[in-house]
C-alpha atoms as one frame of an Amber mdcrd trajectory, in Angstrom:
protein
  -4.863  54.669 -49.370  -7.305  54.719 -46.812  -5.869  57.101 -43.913  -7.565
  54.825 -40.835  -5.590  51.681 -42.552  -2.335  50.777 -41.075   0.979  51.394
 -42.934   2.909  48.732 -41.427   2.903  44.907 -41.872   2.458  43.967 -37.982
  -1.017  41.374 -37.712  -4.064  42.710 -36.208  -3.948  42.547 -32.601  -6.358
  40.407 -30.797  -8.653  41.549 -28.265 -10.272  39.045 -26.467  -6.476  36.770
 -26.245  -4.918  36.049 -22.924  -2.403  38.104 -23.736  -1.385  41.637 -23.589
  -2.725  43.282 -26.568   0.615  45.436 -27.326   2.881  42.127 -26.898   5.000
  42.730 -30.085   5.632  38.517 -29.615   2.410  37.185 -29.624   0.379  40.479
 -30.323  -1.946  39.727 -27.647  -2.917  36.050 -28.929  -1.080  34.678 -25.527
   0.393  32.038 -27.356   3.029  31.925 -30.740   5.110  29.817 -32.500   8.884
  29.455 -32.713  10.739  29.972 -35.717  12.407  26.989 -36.083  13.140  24.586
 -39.285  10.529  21.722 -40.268  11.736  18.994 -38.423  12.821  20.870 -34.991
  11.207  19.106 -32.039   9.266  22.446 -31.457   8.276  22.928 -35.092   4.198
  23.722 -35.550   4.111  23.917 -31.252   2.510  26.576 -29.727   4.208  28.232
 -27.108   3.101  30.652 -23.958   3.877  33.805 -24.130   5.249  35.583 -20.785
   2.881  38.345 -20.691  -0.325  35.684 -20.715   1.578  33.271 -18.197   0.279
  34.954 -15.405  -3.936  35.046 -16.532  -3.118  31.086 -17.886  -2.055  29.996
 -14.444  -4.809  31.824 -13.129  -7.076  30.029 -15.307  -5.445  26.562 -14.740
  -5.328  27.429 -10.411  -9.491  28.120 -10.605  -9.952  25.160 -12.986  -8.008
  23.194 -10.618  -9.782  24.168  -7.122 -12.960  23.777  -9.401 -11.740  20.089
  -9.580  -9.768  19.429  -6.794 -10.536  19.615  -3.344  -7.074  21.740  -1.909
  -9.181  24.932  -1.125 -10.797  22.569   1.477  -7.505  20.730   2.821  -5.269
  24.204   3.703  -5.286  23.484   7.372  -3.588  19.957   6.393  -0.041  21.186
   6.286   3.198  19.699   7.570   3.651  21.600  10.783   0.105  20.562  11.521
   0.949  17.060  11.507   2.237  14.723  14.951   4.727  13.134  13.095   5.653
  10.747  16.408   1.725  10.194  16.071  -0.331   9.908  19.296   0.009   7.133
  21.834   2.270   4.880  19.617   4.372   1.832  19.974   8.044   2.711  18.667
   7.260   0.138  15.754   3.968   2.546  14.788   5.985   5.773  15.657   8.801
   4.810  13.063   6.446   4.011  10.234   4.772   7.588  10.951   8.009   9.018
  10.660   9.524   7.945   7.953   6.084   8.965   6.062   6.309  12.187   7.134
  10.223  12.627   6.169   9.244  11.157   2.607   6.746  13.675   2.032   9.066
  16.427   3.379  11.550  15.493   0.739   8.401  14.768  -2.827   7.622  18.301
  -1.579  10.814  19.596  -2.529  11.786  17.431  -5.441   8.610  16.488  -6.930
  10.335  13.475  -8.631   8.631   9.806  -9.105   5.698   8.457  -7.201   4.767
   9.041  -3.542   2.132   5.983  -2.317   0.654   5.708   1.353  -0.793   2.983
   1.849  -2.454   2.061   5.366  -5.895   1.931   7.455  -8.389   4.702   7.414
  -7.118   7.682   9.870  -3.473   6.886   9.808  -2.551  10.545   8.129  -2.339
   9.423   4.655  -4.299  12.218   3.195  -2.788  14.284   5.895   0.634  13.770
   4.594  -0.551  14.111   0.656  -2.270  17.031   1.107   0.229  18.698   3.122
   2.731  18.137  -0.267  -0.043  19.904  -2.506  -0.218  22.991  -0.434   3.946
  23.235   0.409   3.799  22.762  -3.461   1.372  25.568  -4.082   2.358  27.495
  -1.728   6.011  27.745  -3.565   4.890  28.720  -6.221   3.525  25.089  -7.951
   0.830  23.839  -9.361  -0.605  20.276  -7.635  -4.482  19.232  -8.418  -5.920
  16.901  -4.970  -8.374  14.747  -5.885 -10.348  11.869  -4.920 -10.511   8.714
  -6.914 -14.023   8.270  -6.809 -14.728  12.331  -7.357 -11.814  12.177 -10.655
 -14.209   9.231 -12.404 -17.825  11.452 -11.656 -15.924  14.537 -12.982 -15.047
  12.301 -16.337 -18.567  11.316 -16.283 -19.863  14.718 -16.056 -18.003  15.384
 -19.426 -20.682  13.427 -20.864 -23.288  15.856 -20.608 -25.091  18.041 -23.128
 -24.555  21.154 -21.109 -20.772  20.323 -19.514 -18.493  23.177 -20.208 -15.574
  21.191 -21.100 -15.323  18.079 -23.236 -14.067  14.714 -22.026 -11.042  14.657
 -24.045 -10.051  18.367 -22.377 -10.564  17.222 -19.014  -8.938  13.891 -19.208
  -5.863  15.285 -20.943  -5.546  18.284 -18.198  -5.682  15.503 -15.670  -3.417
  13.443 -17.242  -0.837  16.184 -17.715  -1.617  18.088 -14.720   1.910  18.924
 -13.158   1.385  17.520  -9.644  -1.622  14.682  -9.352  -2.446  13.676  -6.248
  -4.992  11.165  -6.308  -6.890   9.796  -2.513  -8.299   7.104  -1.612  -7.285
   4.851  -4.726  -9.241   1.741  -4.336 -12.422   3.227  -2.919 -14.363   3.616
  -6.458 -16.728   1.591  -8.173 -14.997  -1.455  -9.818 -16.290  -0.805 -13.138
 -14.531  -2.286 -16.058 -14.931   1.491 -17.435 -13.615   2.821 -14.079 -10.529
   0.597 -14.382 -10.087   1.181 -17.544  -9.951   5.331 -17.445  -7.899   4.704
 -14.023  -5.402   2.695 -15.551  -5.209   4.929 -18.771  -4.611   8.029 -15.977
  -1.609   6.228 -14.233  -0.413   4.643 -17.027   0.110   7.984 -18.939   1.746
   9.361 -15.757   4.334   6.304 -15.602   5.292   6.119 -18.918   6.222   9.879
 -18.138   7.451   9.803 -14.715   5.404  12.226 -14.453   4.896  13.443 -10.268
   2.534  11.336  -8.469   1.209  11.072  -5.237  -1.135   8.340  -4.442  -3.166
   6.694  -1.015  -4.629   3.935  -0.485  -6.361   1.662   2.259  -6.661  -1.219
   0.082  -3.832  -3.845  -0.122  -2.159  -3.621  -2.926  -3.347  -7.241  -3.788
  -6.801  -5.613  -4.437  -6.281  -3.188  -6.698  -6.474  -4.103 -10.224  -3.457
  -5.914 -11.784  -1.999  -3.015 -13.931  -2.172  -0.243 -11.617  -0.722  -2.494
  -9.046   2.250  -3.755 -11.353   3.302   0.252 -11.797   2.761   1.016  -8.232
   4.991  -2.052  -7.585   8.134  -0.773 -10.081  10.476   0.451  -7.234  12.555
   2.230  -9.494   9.699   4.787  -9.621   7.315   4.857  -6.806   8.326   4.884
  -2.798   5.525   2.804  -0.988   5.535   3.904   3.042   3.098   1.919   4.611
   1.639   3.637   7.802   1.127   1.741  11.220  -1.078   3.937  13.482  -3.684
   4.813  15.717  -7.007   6.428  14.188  -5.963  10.721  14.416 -10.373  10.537
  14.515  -9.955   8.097  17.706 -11.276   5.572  15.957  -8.561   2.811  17.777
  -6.004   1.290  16.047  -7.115   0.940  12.678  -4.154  -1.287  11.301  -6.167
  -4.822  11.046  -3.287  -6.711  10.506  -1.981  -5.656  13.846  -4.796  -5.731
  15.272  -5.897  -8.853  14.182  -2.356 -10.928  15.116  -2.267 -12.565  19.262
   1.120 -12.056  19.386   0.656  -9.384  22.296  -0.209 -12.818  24.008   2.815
 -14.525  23.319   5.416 -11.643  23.861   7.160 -13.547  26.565   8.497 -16.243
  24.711  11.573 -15.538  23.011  15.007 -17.366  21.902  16.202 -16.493  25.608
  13.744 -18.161  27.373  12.843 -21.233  25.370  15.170 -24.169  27.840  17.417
 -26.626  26.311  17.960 -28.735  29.102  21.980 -29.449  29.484  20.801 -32.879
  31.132  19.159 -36.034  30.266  18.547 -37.795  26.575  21.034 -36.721  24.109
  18.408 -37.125  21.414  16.011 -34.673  22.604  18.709 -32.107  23.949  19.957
 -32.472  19.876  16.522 -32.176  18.175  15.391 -29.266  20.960  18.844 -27.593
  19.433  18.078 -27.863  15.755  14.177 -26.540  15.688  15.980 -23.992  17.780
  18.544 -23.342  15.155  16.273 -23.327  12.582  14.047 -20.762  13.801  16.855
 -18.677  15.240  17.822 -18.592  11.329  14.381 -17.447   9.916  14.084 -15.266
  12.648  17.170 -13.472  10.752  16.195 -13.793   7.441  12.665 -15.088   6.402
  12.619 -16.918   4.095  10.203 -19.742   2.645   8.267 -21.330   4.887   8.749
 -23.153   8.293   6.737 -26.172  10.099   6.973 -27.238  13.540   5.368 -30.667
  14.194   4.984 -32.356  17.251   2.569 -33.490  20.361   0.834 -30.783  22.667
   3.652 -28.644  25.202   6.962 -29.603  23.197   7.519 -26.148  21.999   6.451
 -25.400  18.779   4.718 -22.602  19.636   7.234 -20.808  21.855   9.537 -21.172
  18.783   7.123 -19.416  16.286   6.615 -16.556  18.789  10.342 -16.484  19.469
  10.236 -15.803  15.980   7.786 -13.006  15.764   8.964 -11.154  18.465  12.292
 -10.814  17.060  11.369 -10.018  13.654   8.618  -7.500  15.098  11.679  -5.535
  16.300  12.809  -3.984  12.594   9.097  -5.388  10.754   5.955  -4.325  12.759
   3.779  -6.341   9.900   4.404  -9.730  11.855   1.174 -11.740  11.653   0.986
 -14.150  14.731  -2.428 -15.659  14.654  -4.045 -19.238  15.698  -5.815 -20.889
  13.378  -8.950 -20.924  15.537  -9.231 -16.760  15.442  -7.878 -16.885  11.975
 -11.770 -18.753  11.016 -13.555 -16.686  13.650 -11.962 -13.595  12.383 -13.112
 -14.003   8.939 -16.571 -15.299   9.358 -16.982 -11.945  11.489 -15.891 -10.130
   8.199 -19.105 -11.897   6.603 -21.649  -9.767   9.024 -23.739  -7.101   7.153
 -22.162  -4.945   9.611 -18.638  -5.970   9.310 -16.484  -2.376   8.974 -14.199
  -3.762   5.975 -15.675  -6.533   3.479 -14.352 -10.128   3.618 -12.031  -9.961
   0.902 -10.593  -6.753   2.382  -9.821  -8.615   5.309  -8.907 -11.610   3.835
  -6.778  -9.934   1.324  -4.954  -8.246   3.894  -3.761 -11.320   5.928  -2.550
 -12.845   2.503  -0.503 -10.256   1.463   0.696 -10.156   5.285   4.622 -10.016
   5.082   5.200 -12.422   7.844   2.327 -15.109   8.712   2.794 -17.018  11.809
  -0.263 -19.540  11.730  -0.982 -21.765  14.852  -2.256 -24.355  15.147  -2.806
 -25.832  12.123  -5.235 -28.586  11.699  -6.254 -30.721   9.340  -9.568 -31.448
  10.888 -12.051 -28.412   9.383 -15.135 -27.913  10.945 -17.204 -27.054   7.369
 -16.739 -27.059   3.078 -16.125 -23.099   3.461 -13.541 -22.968   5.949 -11.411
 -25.462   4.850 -11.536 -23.765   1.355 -10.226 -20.431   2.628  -7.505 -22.170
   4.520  -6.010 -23.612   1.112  -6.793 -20.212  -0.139  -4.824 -18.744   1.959
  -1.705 -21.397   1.770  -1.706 -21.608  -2.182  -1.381 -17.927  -2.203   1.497
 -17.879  -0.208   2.664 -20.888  -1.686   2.391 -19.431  -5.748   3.707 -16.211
  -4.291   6.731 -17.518  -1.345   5.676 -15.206   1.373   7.342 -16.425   4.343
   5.091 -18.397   6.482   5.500 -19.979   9.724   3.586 -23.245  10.590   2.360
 -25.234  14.232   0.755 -28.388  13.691   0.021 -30.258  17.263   0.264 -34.322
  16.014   1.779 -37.361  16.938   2.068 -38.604  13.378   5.923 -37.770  12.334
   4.426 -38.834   8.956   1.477 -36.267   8.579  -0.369 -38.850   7.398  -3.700
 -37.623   8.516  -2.851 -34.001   6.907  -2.010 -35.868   3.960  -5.358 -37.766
   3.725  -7.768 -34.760   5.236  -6.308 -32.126   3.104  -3.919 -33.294   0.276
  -4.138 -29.792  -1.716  -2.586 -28.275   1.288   0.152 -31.249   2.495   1.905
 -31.053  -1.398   2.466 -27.574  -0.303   3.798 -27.972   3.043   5.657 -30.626
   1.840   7.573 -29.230  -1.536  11.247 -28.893  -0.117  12.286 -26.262  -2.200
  10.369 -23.960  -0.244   9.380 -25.263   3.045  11.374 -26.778   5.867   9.506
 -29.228   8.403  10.767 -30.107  12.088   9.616 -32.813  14.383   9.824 -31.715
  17.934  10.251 -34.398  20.068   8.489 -35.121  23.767  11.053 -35.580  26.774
   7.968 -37.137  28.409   7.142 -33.886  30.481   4.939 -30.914  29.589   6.761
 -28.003  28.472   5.885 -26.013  31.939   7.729 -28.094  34.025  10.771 -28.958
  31.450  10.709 -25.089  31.710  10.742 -25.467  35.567  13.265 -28.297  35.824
């Protein structure tokens, strides 16, 4: 027997493993398998060892800041965020809040999905990277990432001299045990970029595995799969933020920004006059439309239509009925229809800050539109084929809607003939609910006087 040889039957230890070369469980491999029976659900799996956990999550933390982009984002931390915000309205202050609070608690659990959805500014990335490093910094493991920055890294997988392979990077990311991904929306809308995006999240639903997302796209505009999973309430928590730019870029919520009601906060259901005197007709129709929008106003639902000639009211009523659902839903679209054109052929310039169908997107998906106004006489081919855009959308998908048209025809027989796609819509009854508003045969300023 050769006297250098070893007596015993233990393996050769390995040298270069992860492990610890005198492990007597993995003898220095890192990694072993259980002794289990075929059919086991850990039969043929390897398993890490203890004494290589420590150099593997070494590994995994470089290859992860290698990735990622938490190294950069360790000032972003929960006690360095204004969780009241700066210079808010109690509407914007409560949506910042219950953000924050959300992420306090997917910092703790790390259960489901986590999406932030809002303008640029608001403290979405903020707020996710703030749960990466409370993560890390218990002990965790989260990767940070940018949407755009995930799909180069895949690409980068491609080349002859990339030290990993596609299928090892896509998997890590795929299995990584925190992914935080900003900024969804913002890549190239390749069909191979959706595609590798939608196998990513897809992966991670089917696994519930923890997920934080942001975006500044509405959800609308993201492609149809991804948005169907980040719609399944049962697994994600959407907190939409309402605030002012932390850059000082102004208020960066367009929707908000965009609506007139600011200009119409005086008239309420307390101030819009029944009077107690004169034609019982008009007292009893003023009290209906009242009725009716005192009703939406509590529960919006379907869509409303207030008819009638110039100063009877309909407008007083639909801001009556913004202002009080503004109180508990800040997302209140009040907008004429005049602005509503303006507003989106501004979104055409080459120097427009969001595109047109970013804009236009957004005041679809609006969960309250108030539109003013509404007439059937279009001033060109293009406008008066966003409007029925705009009210099919709403129509296919019964987001409540609130309509003015100033007429005299009880009938809308001039909608009907100027823009019959739109009056089979306003006129379905199983959604929508029209009122005529009649004249007393005063303007509404001095009814309001008398």
């Amino acid at each position: 027997m050769n006297p250098d040889s070893s007596s015993t039957n233990e393996p050769e230890r390995a040298q270069t493993g992860l492990g610890d070369p005198n492990c007597p469980i993995c003898h220095g491999y890192g990694f072993y398998v259980k002794d289990v029976p075929l059919g086991h659900p850990d039969f043929g799996k390897a398993v890490i060892c203890d004494c290589a956990r420590p150099k593997i999550q070494a590994k995994r933390k470089r290859q992860m800041n290698a990735l990622g982009s938490m190294e950069l984002l360790t000032r972003m931390t929960f006690e360095s965020f204004h969780p009241e915000g700066i210079g808010l309205t109690a509407e914007r202050r409560k949506t910042v809040r219950a953000a924050f609070e959300a992420a306090r608690r997917f910092a703790e659990t790390q259960r489901g999905w986590l999406l932030f959805s809002g303008g640029y500014g608001v403290g979405k990335t903020h707020l996710a990277a703030a749960i990466g490093n409370e993560v890390i910094r218990r002990g965790g493991e989260a990767l940070f990432i940018l949407a755009p920055d995930l799909l180069d890294h895949l690409r980068a997988t491609f080349a002859p001299n990339s030290p990993e392979t596609y299928d090892e990077l896509f998997d890590r990311l795929k299995n990584t045990p925190l992914l935080i991904l900003d900024d969804l929306g913002a890549e190239s809308a390749t069909p191979w970029a959706q595609e590798k995006l939608f196998q990513l999240l897809n992966h991670r639903y089917l696994r519930r595995l923890p997920t934080v997302i942001t975006t500044n796209r509405p959800l609308s505009a993201l492609e149809a799969r991804i948005r169907s999973r980040l719609m399944d309430v049962d697994l994600v928590e959407h907190h939409r933020i309402l605030a002012a730019d932390y850059r000082g870029g102004g208020y960066i919520d367009h929707l908000v920004e965009l609506s007139e009601l600011d200009l119409h906060e005086f008239q309420t259901f307390e101030n819009f006059v029944i009077p107690g005197t004169g034609r019982q007709d008009i007292i009893s129709n003023l009290t209906n439309a009242r009725n009716a929008a005192w009703q939406f106003a509590e529960a919006p639902q379907g869509w409303l239509t207030f008819i009638g000639k110039s100063g009877v009211g309909k407008t007083h009523l639909a801001a009556a009925i913004a202002n009080h659902v503004r109180r508990a839903q800040p997302e209140v679209l009040f907008i004429s229809m005049p602005r509503l054109m303006d507003f989106l052929r501004a979104a055409m310039a080459p120097n427009a800050s969001l595109s047109l169908m970013v804009r236009f997107e957004q005041i679809k998906e609006a969960p309250l539109l108030i539109l003013d106004d509404l007439s059937p006489r279009m001033s060109s081919v293009w406008a008066a084929e966003k409007l029925f855009q705009l009210i099919d959308y709403r129509y296919l998908t019964r987001k409540p809607t609130v309509f003015t048209i100033t007429t005299a025809d009880k009938d809308l027989k001039e909608l009907q003939n100027s823009a019959p796609r739109i009056f089979t819509r306003l006129g379905d009854d199983s959604l929508s609910q029209i009122y005529l508003i009649k004249a007393s045969g005063r303007p509404r300023g001095q009814r309001r006087l008398a």
